[in-house]
C-alpha positions as CSV (number, residue, x, y, z in Angstrom):
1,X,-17.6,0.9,-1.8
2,X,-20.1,2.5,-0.3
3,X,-21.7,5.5,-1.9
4,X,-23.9,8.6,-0.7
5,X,-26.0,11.1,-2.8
6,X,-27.4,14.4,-2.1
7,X,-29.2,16.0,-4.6
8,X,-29.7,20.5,-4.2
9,X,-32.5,22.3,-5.7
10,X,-33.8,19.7,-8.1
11,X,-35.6,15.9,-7.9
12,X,-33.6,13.5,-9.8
13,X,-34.8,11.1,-12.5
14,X,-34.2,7.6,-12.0
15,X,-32.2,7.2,-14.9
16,X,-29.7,10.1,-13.3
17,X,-29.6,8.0,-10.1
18,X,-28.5,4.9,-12.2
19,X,-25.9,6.5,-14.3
20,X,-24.2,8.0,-11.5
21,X,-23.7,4.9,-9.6
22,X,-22.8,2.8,-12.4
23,X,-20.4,5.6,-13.3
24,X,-18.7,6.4,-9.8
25,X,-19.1,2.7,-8.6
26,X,-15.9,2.7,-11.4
27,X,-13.5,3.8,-8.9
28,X,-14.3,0.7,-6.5
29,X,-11.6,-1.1,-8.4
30,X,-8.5,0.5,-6.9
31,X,-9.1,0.1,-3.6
32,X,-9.1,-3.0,-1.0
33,X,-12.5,-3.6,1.2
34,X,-10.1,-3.5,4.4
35,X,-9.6,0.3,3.1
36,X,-13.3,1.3,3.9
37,X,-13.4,3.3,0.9
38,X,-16.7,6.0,0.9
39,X,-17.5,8.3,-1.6
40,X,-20.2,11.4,-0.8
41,X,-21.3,12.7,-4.1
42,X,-23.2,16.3,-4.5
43,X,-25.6,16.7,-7.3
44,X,-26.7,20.5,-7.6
45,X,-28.2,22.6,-9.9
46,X,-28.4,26.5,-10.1
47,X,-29.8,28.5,-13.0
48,X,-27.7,27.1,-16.4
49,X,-24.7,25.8,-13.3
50,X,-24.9,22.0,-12.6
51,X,-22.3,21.1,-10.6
52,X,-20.9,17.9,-9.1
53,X,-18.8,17.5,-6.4
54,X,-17.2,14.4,-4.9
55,X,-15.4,13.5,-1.8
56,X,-13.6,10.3,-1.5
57,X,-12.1,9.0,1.7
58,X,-10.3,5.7,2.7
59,X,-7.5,4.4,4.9
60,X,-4.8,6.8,4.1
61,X,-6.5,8.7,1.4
62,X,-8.8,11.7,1.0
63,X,-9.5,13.3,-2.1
64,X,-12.1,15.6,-3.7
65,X,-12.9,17.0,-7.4
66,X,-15.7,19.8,-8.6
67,X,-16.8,20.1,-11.9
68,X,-19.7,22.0,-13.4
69,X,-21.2,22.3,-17.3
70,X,-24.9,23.1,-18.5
71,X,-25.3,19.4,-18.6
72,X,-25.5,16.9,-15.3
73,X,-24.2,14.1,-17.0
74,X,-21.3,15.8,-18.4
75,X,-20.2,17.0,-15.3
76,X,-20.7,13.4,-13.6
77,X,-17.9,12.6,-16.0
78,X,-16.0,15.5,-15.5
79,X,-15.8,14.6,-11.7
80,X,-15.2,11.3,-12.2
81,X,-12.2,11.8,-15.0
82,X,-10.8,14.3,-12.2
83,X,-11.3,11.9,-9.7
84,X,-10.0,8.7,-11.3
85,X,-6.7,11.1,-12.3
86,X,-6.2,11.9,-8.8
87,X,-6.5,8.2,-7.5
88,X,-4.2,6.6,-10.0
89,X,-1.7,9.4,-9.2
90,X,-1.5,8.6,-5.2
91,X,-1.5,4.8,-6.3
92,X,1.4,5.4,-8.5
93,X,2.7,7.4,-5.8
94,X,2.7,4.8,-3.2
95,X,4.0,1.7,-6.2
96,X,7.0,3.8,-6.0
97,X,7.6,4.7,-2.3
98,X,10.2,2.8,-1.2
99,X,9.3,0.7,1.9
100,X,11.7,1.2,4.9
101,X,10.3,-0.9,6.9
102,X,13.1,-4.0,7.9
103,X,12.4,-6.1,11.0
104,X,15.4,-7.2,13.2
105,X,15.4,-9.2,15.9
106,X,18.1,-9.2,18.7
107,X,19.3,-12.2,20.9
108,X,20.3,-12.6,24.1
109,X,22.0,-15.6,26.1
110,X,23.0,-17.4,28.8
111,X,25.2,-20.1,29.5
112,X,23.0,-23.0,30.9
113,X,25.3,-26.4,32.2
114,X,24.4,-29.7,31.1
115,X,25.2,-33.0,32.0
116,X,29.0,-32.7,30.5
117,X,29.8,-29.9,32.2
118,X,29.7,-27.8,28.9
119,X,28.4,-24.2,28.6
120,X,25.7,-23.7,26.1
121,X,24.1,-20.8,25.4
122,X,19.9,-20.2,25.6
123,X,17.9,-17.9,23.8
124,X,16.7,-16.1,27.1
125,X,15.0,-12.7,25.3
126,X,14.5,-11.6,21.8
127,X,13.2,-8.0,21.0
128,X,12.0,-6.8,18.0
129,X,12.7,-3.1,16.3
130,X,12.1,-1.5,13.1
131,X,15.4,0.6,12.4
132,X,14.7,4.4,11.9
133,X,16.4,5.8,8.5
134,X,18.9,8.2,10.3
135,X,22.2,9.7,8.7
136,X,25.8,8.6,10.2
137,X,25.5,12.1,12.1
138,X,22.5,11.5,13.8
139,X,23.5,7.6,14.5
140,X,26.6,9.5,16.4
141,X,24.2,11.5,17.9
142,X,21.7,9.0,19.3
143,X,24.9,6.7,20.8
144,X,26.0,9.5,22.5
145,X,23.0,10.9,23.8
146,X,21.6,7.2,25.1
147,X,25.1,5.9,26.1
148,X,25.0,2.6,24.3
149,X,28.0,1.0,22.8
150,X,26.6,0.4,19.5
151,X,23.3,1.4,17.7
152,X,21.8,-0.7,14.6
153,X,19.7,1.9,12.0
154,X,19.0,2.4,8.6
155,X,21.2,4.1,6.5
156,X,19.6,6.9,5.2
157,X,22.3,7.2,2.5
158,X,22.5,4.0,1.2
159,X,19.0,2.7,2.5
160,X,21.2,-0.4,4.2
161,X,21.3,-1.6,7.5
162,X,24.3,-0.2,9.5
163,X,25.7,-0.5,13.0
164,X,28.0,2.1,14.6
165,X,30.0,1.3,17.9
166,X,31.8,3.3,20.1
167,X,35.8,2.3,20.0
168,X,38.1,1.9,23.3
169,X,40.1,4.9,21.7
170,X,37.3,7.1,21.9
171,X,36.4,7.0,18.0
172,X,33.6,4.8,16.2
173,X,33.5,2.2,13.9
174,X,31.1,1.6,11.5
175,X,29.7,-1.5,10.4
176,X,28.3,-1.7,6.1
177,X,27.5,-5.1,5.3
178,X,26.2,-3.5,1.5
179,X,28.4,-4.2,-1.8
């Protein structure tokens, strides 16, 4: 994690410089090195006011807290108990997220002849498509509006993989391989 200082109207000791790292370096531990995490961290003083503010940002995450006391180490661990709060809320947060994303992969063939005069069939494309979460009503929606016979989504309702086709009468059919 890489961490920035800047210090307002006073020259800080050594010892202040030390403690803060140590203290805010703390956070480093909830976050991946892929996720480029950086941390800015304002040290300021005014009159009997010394206040601390910190601005975290990482892949998917930005977040700030601003404490102030008579005391610059007190209000290091003010921002930091704010800060840590905030960053084990958004993990909790994402733990419980479900995850909607499914991969499916469709097949086409083709009869090829061989020797025997048999037709067998060749895998001649495959796609791949993540299935939007979509109601029943906007599945309807979508085949009608792109003309397709059938249309493979995620079931909003039931989070399950569905298909809906379009019937020869004119009605659909749904497909709900769930329990």
């Amino acid at each position: 994690m890489q961490i920035r200082f800047n210090f307002k109207n006073f020259e800080p000791s050594d010892h202040l410089k030390q403690y803060a790292q140590t203290r805010f370096s703390k956070l480093e531990k909830y976050f991946h090195p892929t996720d480029n995490p950086e941390l800015q961290v304002n040290l300021e003083v005014e009159k009997y006011r010394q206040i601390v503010e910190a601005i975290l940002t990482a892949k998917n995450t930005h977040l700030s807290a601003k404490e102030e006391s008579e005391d610059m180490y007190s209000s290091i661990d003010l921002t930091l108990d704010k800060l840590d709060a905030q960053v084990r809320k958004v993990r909790e947060k994402n733990k419980t997220k479900p995850k909607h994303k499914v991969r499916m992969d469709v097949i086409r063939f083709e009869h090829k002849q061989d020797q025997d005069k048999q037709k067998l069939p060749v895998i001649v494309q495959t796609d791949h498509f993540e299935p939007k979460p979509m109601s029943i009503e906007e599945a309807v929606l979508q085949l009608d509006t792109l003309g397709y016979e059938f249309i493979v989504f995620l079931n909003a309702d039931n989070e399950r993989i569905n298909v809906l086709y379009k019937r020869k009468d004119g009605n659909y059919g749904l497909i709900d391989p769930g329990v």
